[in-house]
C-alpha positions as CSV (number, residue, x, y, z in Angstrom):
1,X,3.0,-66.3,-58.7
2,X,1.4,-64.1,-56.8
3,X,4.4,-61.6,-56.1
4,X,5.6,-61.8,-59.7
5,X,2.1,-60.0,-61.2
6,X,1.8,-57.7,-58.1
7,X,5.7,-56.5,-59.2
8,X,4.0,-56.3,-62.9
9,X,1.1,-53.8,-61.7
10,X,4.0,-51.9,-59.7
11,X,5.6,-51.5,-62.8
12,X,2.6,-49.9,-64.2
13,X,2.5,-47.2,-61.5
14,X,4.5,-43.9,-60.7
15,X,7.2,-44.3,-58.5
16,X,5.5,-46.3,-55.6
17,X,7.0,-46.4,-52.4
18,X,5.3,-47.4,-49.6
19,X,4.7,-44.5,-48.2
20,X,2.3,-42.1,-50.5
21,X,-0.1,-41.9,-53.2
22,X,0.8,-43.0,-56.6
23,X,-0.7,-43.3,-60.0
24,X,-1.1,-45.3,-62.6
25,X,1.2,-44.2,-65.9
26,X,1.1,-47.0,-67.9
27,X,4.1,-47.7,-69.8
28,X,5.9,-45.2,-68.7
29,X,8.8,-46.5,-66.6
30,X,9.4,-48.5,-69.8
31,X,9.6,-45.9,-71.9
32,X,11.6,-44.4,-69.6
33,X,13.9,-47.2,-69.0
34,X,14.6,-47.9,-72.7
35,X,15.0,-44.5,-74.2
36,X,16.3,-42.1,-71.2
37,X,18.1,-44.5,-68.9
38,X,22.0,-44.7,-69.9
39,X,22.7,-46.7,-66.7
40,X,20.0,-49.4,-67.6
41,X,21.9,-49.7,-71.0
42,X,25.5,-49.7,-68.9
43,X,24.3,-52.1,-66.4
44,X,22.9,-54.7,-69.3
45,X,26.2,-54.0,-71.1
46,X,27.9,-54.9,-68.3
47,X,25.4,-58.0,-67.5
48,X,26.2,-59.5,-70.9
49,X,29.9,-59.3,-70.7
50,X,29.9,-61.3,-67.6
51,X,27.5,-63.9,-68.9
52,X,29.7,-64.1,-72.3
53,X,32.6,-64.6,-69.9
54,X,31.5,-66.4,-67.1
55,X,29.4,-69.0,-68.5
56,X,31.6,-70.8,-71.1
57,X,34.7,-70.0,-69.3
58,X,33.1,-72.0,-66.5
59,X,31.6,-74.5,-67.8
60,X,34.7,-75.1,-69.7
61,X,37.2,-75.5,-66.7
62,X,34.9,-77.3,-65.2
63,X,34.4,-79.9,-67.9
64,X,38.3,-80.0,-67.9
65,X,38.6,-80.4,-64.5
66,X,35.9,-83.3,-64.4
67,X,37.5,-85.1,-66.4
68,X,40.6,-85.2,-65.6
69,X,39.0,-86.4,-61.7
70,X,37.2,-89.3,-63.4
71,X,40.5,-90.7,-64.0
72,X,42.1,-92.9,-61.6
73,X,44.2,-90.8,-59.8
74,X,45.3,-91.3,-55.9
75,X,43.4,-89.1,-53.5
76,X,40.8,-88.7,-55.5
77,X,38.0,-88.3,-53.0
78,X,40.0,-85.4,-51.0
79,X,40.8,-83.5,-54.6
80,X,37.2,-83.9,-55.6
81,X,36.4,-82.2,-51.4
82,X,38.7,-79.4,-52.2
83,X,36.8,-78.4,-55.7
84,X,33.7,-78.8,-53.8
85,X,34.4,-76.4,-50.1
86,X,34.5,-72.8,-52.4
87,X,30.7,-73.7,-53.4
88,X,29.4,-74.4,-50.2
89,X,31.4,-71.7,-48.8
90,X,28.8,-68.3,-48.2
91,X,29.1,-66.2,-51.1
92,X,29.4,-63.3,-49.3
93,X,32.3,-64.6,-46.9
94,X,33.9,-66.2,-50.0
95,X,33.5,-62.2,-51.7
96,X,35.0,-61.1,-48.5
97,X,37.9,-63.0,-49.2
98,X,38.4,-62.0,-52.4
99,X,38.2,-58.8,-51.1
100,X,41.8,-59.3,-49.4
101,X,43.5,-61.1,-52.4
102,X,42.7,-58.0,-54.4
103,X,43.5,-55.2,-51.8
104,X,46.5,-53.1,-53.6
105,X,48.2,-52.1,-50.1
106,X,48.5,-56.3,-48.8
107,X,46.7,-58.5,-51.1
108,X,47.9,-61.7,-52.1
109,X,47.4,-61.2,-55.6
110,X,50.0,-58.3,-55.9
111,X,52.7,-59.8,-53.8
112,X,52.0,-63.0,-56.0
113,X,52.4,-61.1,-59.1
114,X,55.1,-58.4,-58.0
115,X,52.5,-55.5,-59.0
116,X,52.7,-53.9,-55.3
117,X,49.5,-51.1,-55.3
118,X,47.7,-52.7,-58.2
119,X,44.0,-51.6,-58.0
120,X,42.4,-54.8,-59.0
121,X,38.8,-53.5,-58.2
122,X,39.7,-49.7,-58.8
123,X,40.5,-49.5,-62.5
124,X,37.9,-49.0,-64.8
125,X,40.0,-49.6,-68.3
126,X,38.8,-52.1,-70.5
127,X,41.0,-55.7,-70.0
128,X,41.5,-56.1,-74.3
129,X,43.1,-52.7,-74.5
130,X,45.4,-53.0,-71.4
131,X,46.3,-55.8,-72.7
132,X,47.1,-54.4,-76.2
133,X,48.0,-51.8,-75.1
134,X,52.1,-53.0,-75.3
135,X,51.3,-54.0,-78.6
136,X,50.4,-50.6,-80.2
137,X,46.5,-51.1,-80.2
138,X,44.1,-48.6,-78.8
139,X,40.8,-49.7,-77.9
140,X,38.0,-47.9,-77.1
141,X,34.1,-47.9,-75.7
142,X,33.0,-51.2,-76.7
143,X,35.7,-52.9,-78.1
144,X,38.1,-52.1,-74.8
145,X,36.6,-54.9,-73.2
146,X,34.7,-54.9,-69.6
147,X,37.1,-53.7,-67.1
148,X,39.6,-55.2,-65.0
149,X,38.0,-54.7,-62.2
150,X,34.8,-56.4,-63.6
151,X,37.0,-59.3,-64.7
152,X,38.2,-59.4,-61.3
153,X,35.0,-60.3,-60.6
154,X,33.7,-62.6,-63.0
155,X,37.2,-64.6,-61.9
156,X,35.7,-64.3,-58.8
157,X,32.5,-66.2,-59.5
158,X,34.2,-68.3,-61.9
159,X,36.0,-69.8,-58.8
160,X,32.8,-70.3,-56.6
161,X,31.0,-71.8,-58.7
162,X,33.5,-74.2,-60.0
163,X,32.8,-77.1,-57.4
164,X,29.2,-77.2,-58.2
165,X,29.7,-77.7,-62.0
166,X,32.3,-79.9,-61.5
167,X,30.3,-82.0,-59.4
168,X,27.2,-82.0,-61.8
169,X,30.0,-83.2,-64.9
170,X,31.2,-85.7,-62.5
171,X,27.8,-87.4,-62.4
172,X,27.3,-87.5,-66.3
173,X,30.6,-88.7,-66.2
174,X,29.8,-91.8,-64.4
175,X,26.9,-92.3,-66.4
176,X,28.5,-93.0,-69.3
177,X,29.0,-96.8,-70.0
178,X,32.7,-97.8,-69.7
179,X,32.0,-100.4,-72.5
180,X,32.5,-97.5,-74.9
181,X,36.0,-96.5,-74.0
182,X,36.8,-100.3,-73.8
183,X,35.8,-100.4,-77.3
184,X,37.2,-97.1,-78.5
185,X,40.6,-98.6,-76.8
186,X,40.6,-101.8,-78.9
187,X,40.4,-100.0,-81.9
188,X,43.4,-97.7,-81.5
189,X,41.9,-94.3,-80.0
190,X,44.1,-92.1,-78.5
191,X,43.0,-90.1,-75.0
192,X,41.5,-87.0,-76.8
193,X,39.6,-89.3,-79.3
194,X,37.8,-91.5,-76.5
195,X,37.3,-87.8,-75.0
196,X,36.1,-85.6,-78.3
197,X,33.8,-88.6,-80.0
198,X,32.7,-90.5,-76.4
199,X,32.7,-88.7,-73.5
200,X,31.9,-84.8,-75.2
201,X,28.9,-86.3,-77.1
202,X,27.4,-88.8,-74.2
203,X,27.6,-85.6,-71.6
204,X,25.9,-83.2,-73.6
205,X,22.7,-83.3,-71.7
206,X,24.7,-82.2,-68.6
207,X,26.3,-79.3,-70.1
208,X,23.3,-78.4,-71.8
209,X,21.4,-78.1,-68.4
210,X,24.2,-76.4,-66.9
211,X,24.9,-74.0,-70.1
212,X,21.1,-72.9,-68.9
213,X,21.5,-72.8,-65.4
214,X,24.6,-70.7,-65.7
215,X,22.7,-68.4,-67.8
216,X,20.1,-67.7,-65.3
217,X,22.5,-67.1,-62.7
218,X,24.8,-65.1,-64.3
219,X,22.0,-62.5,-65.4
220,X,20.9,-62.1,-61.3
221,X,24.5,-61.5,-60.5
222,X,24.5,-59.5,-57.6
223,X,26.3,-60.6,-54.7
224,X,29.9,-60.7,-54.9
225,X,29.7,-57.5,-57.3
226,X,27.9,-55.6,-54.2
227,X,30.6,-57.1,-52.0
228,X,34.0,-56.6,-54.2
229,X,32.7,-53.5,-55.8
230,X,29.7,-52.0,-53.4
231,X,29.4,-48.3,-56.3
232,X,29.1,-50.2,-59.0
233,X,32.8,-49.4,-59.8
234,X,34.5,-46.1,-60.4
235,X,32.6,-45.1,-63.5
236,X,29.7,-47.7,-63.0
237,X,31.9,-50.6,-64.6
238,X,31.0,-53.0,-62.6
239,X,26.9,-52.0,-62.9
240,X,24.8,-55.2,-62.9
241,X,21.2,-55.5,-63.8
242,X,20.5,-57.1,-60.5
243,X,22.6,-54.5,-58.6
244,X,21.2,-51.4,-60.2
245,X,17.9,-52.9,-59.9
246,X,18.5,-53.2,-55.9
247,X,19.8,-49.4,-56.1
248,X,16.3,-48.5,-57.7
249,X,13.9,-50.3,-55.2
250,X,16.2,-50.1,-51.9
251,X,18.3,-47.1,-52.2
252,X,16.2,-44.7,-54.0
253,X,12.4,-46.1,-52.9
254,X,11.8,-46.5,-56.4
255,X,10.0,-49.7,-56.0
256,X,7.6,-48.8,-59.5
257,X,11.0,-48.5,-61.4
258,X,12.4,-51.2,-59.9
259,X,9.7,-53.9,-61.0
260,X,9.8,-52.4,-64.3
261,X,13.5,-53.6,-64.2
262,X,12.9,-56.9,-63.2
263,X,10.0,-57.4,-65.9
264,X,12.5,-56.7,-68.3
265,X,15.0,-58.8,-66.9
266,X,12.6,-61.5,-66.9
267,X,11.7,-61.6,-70.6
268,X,15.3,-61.2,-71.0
269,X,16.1,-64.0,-69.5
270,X,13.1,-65.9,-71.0
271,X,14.0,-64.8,-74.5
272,X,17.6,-66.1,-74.1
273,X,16.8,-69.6,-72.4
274,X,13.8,-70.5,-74.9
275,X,17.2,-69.7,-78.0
276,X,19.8,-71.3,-76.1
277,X,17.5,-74.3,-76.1
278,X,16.0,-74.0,-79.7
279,X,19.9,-73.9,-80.4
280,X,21.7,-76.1,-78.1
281,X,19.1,-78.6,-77.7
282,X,19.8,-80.0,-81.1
283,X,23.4,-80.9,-80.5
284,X,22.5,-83.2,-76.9
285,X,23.0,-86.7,-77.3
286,X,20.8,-88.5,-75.2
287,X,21.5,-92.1,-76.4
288,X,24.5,-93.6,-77.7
């Protein structure tokens, strides 16, 4: 608690350091922030794409993939391991990694895909108008999409946190009386009907905490983007909050700016959680 108000007063303060003398300015790093900061509204840009990308993306492979591990299937303990090992693999030696599938020269990736010299984590062009591009469709600013190499990323992360999620669903899963698909089984219903009226309903209350835990963590996304993509990308396209926030307080001694980042983060991410809840909480099923 303690920490969190003492990076409130910072915030309050002009650019303190460490080092000398500052003052207080009020609300200025704020109003500086908001109105004269174009890489604060970059890097949130950015932030929101990967959350919009990264958290239902996710959550729906892993719900997939959970599912289709409940079933009795041989080997299922060592395929259930395998999902598991990228999670509790370091993030940054599982970035490093990626690192090599992407390199252009001798990644895997390009030899996989016969595009020899690809620059995965080089190209700034937005992923919906390359890939319209063929069709005749130019797309621009906002509507180009992030960029490939920020999607490179968020595949990335996607990946890593896979075995976690799956491993949460696998535990509502279980939960879930096997009466019901008994039942549902007597009366005729087919795979996706035991699955879209049993198990999608009765494992609500596990995607709705992870829905809100993927949130969180997909706003403080930092690692693997300072890893993969250390700039921020060729023209700042791969900009986090959490990475230009680090840039601020580490790299520039700009601790004042810096907490007035994270107190907008914070209230951000308050903001969203408190709707996400107001909204999803109303579709959970807690009891059959």
């Amino acid at each position: 608690v303690l920490p969190a108000f003492y990076a409130l007063w910072l915030s309050f303060l002009d650019r303190f350091n460490f080092i000398g003398n500052s003052r207080f300015v009020g609300l200025l790093n704020y109003e500086i922030l908001l109105t004269r900061d174009p890489l604060f509204w970059k890097a949130m840009s950015n932030t929101f794409w990967f959350v919009a990308f990264t958290v239902p993306v996710g959550i729906g492979l892993a719900t997939l993939t959970a599912i289709l591990l409940n079933e009795k299937v041989k080997l299922q303990g060592l395929f259930r391991t395998l999902y598991f090992l990228p999670y509790i693999t370091a993030l940054t030696a599982a970035a490093a990694v990626w690192d090599w599938i992407y390199n252009p020269e001798f990644g895997f990736l390009n030899w996989l895909l016969g595009t020899p010299g690809f620059q995965w984590l080089s190209t700034p062009e937005g992923i919906f108008a390359r890939l319209l591009e063929p069709l005749g469709v130019k797309l621009s600013g906002f509507w180009a999409g992030p960029s490939v190499a920020f999607v490179a990323v968020m595949v990335m992360s996607i990946w890593h946190f896979l075995g976690y999620q799956v491993v949460v669903l696998l535990a509502g899963l279980q939960n879930i009386p096997k009466e019901y698909y008994e039942a549902a089984e007597l009366d005729g219903a087919s795979w996706w009907q035991k699955v879209r009226f049993i198990t999608w309903p009765l494992l609500s209350p596990t995607t709705f905490f992870l829905f809100t835990l993927s949130l969180i963590g997909a706003f403080q996304v930092f690692t693997q983007v300072l890893i993969l993509t250390p700039t921020g990308g060729v023209l700042q396209d791969t900009l986090t909050i959490a990475l230009y926030l680090y840039n601020k307080g580490f790299r520039d001694s700009n601790f004042s700016y810096a907490s007035a980042l994270a107190v907008v983060v914070f209230v951000v991410i308050l903001v969203l959680t408190l709707v996400q809840r107001r909204v999803l909480e109303r579709r959970v099923t807690y009891e059959a």
